[in-house]
C-alpha positions in Angstrom: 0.0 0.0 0.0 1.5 3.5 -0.7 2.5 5.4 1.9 2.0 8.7 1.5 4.9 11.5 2.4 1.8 13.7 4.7 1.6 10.0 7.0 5.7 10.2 7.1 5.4 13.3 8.5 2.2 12.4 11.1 5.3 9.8 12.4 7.0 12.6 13.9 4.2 14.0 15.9 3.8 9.8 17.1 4.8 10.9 20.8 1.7 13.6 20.8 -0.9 11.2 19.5 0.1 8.7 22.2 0.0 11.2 24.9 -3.6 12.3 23.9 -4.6 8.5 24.5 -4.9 7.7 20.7 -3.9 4.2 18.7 -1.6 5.9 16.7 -0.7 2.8 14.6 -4.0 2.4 14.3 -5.1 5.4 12.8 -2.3 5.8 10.4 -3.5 2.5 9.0 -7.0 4.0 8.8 -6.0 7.5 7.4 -3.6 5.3 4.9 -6.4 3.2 3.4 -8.7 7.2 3.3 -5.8 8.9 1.3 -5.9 6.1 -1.1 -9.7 5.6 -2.0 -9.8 9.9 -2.1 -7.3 9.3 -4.7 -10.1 7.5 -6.7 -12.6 10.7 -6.4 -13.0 13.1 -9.1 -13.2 16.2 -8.3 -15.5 19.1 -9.0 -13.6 20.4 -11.2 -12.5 17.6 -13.1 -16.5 16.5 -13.1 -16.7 17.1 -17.1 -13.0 15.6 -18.1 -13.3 12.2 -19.8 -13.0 9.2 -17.6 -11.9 7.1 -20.9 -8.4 7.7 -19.7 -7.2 5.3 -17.8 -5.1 6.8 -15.0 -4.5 5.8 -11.7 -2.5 8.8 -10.3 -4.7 10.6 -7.8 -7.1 13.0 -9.2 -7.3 14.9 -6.5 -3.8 16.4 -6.5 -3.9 16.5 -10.0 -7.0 19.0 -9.7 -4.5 21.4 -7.3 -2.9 23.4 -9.9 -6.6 24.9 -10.4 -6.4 26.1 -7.5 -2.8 27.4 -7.9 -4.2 29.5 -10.7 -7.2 30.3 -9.1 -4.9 31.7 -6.2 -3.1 34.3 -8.2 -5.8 36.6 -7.8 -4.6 37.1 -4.0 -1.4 38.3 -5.3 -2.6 42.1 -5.8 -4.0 42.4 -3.0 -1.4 41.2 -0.5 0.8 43.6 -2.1 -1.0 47.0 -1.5 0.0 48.9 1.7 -3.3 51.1 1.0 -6.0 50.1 3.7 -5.4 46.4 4.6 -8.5 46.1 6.6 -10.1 46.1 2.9 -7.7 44.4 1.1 -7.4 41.7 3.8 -11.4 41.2 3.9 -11.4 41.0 0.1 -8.6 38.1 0.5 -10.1 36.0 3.4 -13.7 36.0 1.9 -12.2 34.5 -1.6 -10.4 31.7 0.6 -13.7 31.2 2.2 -15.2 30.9 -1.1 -13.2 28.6 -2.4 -12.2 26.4 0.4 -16.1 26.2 2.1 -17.6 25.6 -2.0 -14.5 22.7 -2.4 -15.6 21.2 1.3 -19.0 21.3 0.4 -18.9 19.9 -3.1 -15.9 17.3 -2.2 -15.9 16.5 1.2 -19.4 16.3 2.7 -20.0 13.1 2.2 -16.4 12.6 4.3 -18.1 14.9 7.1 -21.5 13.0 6.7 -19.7 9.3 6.4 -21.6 6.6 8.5 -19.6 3.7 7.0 -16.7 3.8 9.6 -18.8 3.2 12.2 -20.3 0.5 10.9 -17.1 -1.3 9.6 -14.3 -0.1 11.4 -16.5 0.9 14.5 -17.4 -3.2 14.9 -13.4 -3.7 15.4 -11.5 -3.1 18.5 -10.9 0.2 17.2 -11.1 3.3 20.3 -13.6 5.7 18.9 -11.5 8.5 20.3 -8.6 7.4 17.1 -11.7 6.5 14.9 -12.9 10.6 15.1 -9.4 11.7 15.6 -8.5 9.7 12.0 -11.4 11.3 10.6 -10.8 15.1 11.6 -7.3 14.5 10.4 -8.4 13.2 7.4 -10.8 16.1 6.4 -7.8 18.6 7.6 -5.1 17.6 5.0 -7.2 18.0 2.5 -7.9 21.3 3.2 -4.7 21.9 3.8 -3.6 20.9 0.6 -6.2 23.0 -1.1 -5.4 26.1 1.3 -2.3 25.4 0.6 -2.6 25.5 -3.2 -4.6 28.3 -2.9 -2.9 30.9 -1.0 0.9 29.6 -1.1 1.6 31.9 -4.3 0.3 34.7 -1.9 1.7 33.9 1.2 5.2 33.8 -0.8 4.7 37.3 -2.3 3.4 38.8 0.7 7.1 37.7 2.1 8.1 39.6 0.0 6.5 42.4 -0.3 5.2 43.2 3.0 7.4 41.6 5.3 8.1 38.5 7.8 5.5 40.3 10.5 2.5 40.6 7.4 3.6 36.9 6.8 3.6 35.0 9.9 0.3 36.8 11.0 -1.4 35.9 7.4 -0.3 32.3 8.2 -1.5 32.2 10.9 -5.0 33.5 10.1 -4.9 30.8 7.4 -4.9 27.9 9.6 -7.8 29.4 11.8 -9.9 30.3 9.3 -9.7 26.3 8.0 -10.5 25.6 11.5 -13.2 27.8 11.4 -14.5 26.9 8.1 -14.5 22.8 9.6 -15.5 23.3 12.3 -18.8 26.2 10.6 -19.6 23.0 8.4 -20.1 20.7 10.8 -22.0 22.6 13.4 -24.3 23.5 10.7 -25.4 19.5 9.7 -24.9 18.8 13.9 -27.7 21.0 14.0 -30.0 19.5 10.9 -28.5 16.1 12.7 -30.2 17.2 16.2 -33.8 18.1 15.0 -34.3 16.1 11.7 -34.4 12.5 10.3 -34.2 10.2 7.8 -35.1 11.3 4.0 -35.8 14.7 5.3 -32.7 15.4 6.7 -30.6 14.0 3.6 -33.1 17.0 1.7 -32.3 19.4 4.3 -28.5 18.4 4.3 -28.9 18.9 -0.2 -30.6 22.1 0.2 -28.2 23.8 2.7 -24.7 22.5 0.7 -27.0 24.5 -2.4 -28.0 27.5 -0.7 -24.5 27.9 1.0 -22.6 28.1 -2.0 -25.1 30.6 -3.6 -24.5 32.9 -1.0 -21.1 32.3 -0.5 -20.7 33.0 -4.3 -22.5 36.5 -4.0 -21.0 37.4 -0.6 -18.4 39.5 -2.2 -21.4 41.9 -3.1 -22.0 42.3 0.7 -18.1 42.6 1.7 -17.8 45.5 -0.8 -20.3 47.4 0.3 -18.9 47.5 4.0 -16.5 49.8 2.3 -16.9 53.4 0.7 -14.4 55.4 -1.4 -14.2 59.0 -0.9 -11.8 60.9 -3.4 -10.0 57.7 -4.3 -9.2 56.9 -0.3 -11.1 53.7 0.8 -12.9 54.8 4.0 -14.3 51.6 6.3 -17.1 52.8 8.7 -17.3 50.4 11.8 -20.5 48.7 12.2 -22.8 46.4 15.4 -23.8 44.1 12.2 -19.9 43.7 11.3 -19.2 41.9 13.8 -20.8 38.6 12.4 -18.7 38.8 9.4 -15.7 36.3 9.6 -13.4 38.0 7.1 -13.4 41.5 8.8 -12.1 39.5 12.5 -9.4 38.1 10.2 -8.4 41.3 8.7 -8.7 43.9 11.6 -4.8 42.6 13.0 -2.9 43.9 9.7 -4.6 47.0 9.9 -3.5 47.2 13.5 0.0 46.0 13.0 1.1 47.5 9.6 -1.2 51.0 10.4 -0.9 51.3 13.9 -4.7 51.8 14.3 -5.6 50.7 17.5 -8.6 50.9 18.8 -11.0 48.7 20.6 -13.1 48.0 17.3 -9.9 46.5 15.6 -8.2 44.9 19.0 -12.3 43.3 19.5 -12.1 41.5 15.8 -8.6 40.3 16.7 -9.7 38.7 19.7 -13.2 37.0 17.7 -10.6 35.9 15.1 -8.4 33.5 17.7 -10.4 32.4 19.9 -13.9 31.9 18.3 -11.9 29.1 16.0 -10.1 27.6 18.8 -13.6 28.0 20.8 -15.6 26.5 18.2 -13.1 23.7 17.2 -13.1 22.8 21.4 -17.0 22.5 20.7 -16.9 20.3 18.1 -14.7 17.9 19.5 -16.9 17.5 22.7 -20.1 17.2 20.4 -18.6 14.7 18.2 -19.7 12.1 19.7 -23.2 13.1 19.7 -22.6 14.2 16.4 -22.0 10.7 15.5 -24.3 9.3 17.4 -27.3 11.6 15.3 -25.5 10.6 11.9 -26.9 7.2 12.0 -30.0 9.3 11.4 -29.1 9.0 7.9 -29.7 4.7 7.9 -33.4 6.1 8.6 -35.5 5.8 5.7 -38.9 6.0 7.0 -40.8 8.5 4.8 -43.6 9.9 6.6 -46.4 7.7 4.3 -45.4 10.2 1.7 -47.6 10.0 -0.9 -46.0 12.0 -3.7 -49.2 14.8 -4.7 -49.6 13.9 -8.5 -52.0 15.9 -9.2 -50.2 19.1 -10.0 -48.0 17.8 -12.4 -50.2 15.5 -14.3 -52.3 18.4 -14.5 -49.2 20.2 -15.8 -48.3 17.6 -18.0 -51.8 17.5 -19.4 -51.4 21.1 -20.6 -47.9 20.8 -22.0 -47.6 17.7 -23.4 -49.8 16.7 -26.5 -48.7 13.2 -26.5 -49.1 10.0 -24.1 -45.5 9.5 -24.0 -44.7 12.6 -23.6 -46.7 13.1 -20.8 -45.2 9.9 -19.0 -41.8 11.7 -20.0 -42.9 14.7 -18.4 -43.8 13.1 -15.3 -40.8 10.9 -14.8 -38.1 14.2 -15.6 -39.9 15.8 -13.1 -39.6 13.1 -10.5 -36.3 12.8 -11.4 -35.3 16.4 -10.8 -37.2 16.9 -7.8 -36.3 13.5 -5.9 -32.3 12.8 -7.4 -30.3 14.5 -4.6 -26.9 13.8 -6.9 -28.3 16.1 -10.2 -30.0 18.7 -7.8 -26.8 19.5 -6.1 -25.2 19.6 -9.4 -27.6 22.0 -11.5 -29.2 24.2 -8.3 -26.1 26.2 -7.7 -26.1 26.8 -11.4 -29.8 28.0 -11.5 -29.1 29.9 -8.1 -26.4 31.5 -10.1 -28.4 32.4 -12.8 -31.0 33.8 -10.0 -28.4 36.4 -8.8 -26.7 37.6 -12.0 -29.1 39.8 -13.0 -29.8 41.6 -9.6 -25.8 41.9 -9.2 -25.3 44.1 -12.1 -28.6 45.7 -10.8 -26.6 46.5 -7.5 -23.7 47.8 -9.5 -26.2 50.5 -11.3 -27.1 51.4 -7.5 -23.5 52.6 -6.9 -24.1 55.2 -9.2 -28.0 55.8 -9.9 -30.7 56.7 -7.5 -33.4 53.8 -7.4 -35.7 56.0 -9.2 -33.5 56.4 -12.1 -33.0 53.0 -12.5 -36.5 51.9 -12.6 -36.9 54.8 -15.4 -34.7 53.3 -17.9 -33.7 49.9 -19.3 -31.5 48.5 -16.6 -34.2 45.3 -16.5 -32.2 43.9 -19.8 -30.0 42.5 -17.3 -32.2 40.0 -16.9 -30.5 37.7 -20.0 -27.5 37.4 -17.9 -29.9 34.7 -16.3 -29.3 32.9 -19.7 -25.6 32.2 -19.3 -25.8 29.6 -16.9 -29.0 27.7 -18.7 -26.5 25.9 -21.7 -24.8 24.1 -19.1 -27.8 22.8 -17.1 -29.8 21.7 -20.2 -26.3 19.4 -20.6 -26.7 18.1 -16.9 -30.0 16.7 -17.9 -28.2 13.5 -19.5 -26.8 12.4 -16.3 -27.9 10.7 -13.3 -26.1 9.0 -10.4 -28.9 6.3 -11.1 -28.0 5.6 -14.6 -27.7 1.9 -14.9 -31.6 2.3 -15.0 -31.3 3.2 -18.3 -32.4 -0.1 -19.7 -35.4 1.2 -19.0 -35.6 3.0 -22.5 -35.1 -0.3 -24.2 -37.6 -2.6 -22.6 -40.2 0.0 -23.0 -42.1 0.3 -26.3 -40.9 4.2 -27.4 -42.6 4.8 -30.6 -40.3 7.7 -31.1 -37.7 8.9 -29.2 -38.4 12.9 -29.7 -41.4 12.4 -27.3 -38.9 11.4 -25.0 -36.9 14.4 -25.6 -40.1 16.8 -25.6 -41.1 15.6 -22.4 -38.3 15.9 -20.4 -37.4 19.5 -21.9 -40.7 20.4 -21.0 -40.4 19.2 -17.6 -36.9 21.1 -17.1 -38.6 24.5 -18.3 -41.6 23.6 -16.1 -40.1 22.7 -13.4 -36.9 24.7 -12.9 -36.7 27.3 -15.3 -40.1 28.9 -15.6 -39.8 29.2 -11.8 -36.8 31.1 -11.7 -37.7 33.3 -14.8 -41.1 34.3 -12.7 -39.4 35.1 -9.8 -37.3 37.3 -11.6 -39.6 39.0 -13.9 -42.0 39.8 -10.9 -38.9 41.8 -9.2 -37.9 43.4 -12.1 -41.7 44.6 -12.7 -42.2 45.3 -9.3 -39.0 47.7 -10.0 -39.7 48.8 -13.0 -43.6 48.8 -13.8 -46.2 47.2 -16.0 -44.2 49.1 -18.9 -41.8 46.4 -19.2 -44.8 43.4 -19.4 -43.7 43.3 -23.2 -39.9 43.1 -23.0 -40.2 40.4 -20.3 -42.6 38.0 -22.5 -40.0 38.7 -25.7 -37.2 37.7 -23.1 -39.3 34.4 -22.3 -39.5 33.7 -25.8 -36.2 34.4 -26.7 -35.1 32.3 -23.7 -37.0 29.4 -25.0 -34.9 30.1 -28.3 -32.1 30.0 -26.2 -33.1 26.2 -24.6 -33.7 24.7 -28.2 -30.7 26.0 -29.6 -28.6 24.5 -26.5 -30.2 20.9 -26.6 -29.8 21.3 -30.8 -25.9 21.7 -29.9 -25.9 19.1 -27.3 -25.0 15.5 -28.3 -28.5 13.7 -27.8 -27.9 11.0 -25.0 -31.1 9.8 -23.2 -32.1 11.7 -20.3 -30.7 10.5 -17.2 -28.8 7.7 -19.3 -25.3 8.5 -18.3 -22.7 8.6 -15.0 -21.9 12.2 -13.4 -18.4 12.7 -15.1 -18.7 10.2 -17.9 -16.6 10.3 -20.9 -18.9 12.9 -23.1 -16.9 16.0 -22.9 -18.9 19.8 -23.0 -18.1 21.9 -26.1 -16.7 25.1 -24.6 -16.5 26.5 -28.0 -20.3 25.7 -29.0 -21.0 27.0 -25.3 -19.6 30.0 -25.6 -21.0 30.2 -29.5 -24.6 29.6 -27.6 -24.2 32.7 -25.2 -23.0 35.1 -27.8 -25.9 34.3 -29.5 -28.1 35.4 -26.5 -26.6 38.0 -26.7 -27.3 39.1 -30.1 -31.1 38.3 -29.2 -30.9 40.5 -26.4 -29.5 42.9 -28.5 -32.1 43.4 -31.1 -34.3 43.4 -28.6 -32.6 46.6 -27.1 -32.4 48.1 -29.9 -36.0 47.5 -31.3 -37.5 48.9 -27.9 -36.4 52.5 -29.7 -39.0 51.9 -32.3 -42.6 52.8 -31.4 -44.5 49.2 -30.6 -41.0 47.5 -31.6 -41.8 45.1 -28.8 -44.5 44.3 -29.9 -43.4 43.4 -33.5 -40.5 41.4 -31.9 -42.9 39.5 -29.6 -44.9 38.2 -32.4 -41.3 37.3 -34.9 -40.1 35.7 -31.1 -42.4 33.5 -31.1 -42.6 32.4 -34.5 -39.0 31.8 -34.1 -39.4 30.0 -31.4 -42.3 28.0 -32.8 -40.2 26.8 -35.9 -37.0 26.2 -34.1 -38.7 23.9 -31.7 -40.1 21.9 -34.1 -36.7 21.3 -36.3 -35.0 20.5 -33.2 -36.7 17.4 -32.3 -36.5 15.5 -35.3 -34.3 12.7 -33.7 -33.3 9.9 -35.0 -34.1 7.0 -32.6 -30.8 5.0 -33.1 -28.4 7.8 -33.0 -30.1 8.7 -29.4 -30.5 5.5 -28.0 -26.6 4.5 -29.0 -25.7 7.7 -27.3 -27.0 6.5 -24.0 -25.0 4.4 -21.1 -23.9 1.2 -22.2 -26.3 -1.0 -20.3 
């Protein structure tokens, strides 16, 4: 078995280990046997990359050098000497990013793992080096990405600023990982404590989503803490700012390198030690309990759910002219709602394409008055919604349940477009409609009843948009292939796609300059629309069926 140099190193802190009361042999074995199943996982990032390739190194040091590159961003920020309370804040909330999305989207199903107390947890293994092998385990991983992250930073800022800026940016490193753990697992402890079963794993799906949307649009917030008056960036101390992590972090380099002090500052420092080293004391006394409420999960008992049909066969009635597509319909939609795998895939994407629109609508705020705004044409932003929508029409060919797939061979499909139709319908029905309508009643709530028009020509030309990306898309059966199979995304056709939106958005602008030009591109919209539809499902049966999983 390969032993791996981060375990060599674990042998010189032996002595420690033993003192604390933990079977150190033990749990070098057990984090030895971790390290090289992880190497196994495929990332995130590396969720698209074809899996043809045979390659046995592990993936996820491989994926690192992402981060690397995503980590040079940092650089010009650890180098100004301007107002590091702002510069700082804008640096810890990207690690944050970064390191809570890659904990959240890699690791939660190491946080959430009930296997090793069921296998290893039935051996004379001490629990105490069972939780200690686990919270190590989940700690070199983020120290690897940390690492990979903010080493290009950390070595510039040596640089650059000094070996005091250095060893205090360092150390706020390593407790903001401790934070960031330890923030992740207090949050499920709690789910854990007051849910069960199928619910919780919903729960658990629907906060590892809603996280990473507002993670992703947190920066928004964190700028906004900050104003600039005559080109000098002014920071106003606030109650509320206390609850943001990244200022605590920040507030000792503007202390150190400015000489500021001042209770505000010397009151974030002391949040920024000791609520980690607090927090991380918490979790290891709730652990077990923690472990305890994680067999929760082995709970399956639905409350005598009986899934309400009615809505969608209604919908399905109304959208679907055929009987197949209408059993289509129904089964897309059970597949999108109940498939925790695809959900926590495309949802961040459609969260993302929730926000866009309203962050350059924040931008115009900075500087127009809201009543200038809703005067004019700022509501156009709502196509940036369109830029995510090409990549979560290609997420409908996958399924964490694809073996299934047989399915579409034992039943009699008279033709395969009604398959297609029906499960397109039931991805505009049941996740983009949704999100357009919650947009569109914002924006007219913003803007008035004036924009009615506009927003049903950007409906149309958004269902322009859908056809055009499943046209480009190779046609593989819905739900008929593994997360990160071999089929590669086009970045080229992608980014073909959105420049197309973009042209459609731009006659649109333009036309609104003509008297009842909205009008006249409503009704050519939906002809357009009409006739694309119609071309692009004429599919041929074999070429779609051979594009599916091999069964």
């Amino acid at each position: 078995m390969e032993d791996f140099k981060i375990l060599r190193f674990l042998d010189k802190l032996k002595p420690i280990f033993e003192k604390l009361g933990v079977d150190y042999r033990v749990m070098r074995k057990i984090l030895q046997t971790k390290l090289l199943m992880d190497g196994r996982r495929v990332p995130t990032v590396f969720a698209s990359n074809n899996k043809n390739k045979e390659d046995d190194g592990n993936k996820f040091l491989k994926s690192l050098w992402i981060y690397i590159f995503m980590g040079l961003i940092l650089i010009p920020f650890v180098i100004m000497k301007n107002n590091y309370i702002y510069q700082m804040s804008i640096v810890f909330v990207i690690v944050m990013f970064f390191v809570m999305t890659s904990l959240i989207s890699d690791f939660s199903s190491v946080l959430l793992d009930i296997r090793d107390k069921n296998i290893i947890g039935t051996k004379p293994v001490d629990p105490k080096t069972l939780r200690l092998a686990k919270t190590i385990h989940i700690s070199i991983y983020m120290f690897y990405i940390t690492a990979a992250l903010v080493g290009p930073a950390l070595l510039v800022s040596l640089y650059a600023q000094g070996i005091v800026f250095f060893v205090i940016f360092l150390f706020s490193i390593i407790l903001l990982d401790l934070f960031i753990i330890v923030l992740t697992s207090l949050v499920y402890f709690l789910i854990l404590r007051f849910f069960d079963g199928e619910k919780l794993k919903d729960i658990i799906n629907y906060i590892q989503i809603i996280l990473t949307i507002v993670l992703s649009i947190g920066y928004q917030l964190l700028a906004r803490l900050f104003s600039i008056v005559d080109l000098k960036i002014q920071f106003t101390p606030k109650w509320w700012q206390y609850f943001i992590a990244p200022i605590w972090f920040s507030a000792p380099f503007q202390m150190i390198k400015k000489s500021e002090v001042n209770s505000y500052y010397v009151t974030l420092t002391i949040m920024a030690i000791v609520i980690p080293i607090v927090s991380i004391v918490i979790y290891t006394k709730l652990m077990a309990t923690f472990e305890k409420n994680l067999q929760k999960l082995n709970n399956n008992h639905e409350n005598n759910k009986k899934a309400k049909r009615k809505p969608i066969e209604l919908l399905s009635k109304i959208l679907c002219r055929s009987k197949e597509e209408r059993i289509f319909f129904r089964f897309a939609s059970d597949m999108m709602k109940n498939e925790r795998e695809f959900k926590l895939k495309v949802y961040p994407s459609l969260g993302f394409s929730i926000v866009f629109p309203f962050i350059f609508l924040f931008q115009q705020l900075a500087i127009s008055s809201m009543k200038e705004i809703s005067q004019g044409k700022s509501y156009f932003f709502i196509y940036f919604s369109g830029i995510m929508l090409s990549t979560i029409m290609l997420m409908i060919r996958y399924s964490e349940r694809y073996k299934g797939a047989w399915i579409y061979k034992a039943l009699p499909i008279n033709n395969v477009s009604h398959v297609f139709k029906g499960t397109i319908k039931a991805f505009i029905a049941k996740l983009f409609f949704p999100m357009f309508l919650f947009q569109s009643i914002i924006f007219i709530a913003i803007f008035g009843v004036r924009i009615v028009p506009d927003i049903l020509v950007v409906f149309l030309n958004m269902m322009i948009f859908n056809t055009l990306c499943f046209m480009a898309a190779e046609k593989s059966l819905p739900f008929s292939q593994p997360f990160g199979s071999a089929q590669k995304t086009n970045g080229f056709v992608n980014f073909m796609l959105t420049i197309v939106l973009g042209i459609l958005g731009g006659i649109h602008y333009k036309i609104t300059n003509i008297s009842y030009g909205s009008y006249i591109y409503l009704f050519l919209s939906f002809i357009a629309s009409f006739v694309i539809w119609k071309v692009a499902f004429n599919v041929s049966p074999k070429k779609a069926v051979s594009k599916s999983a091999e069964m």
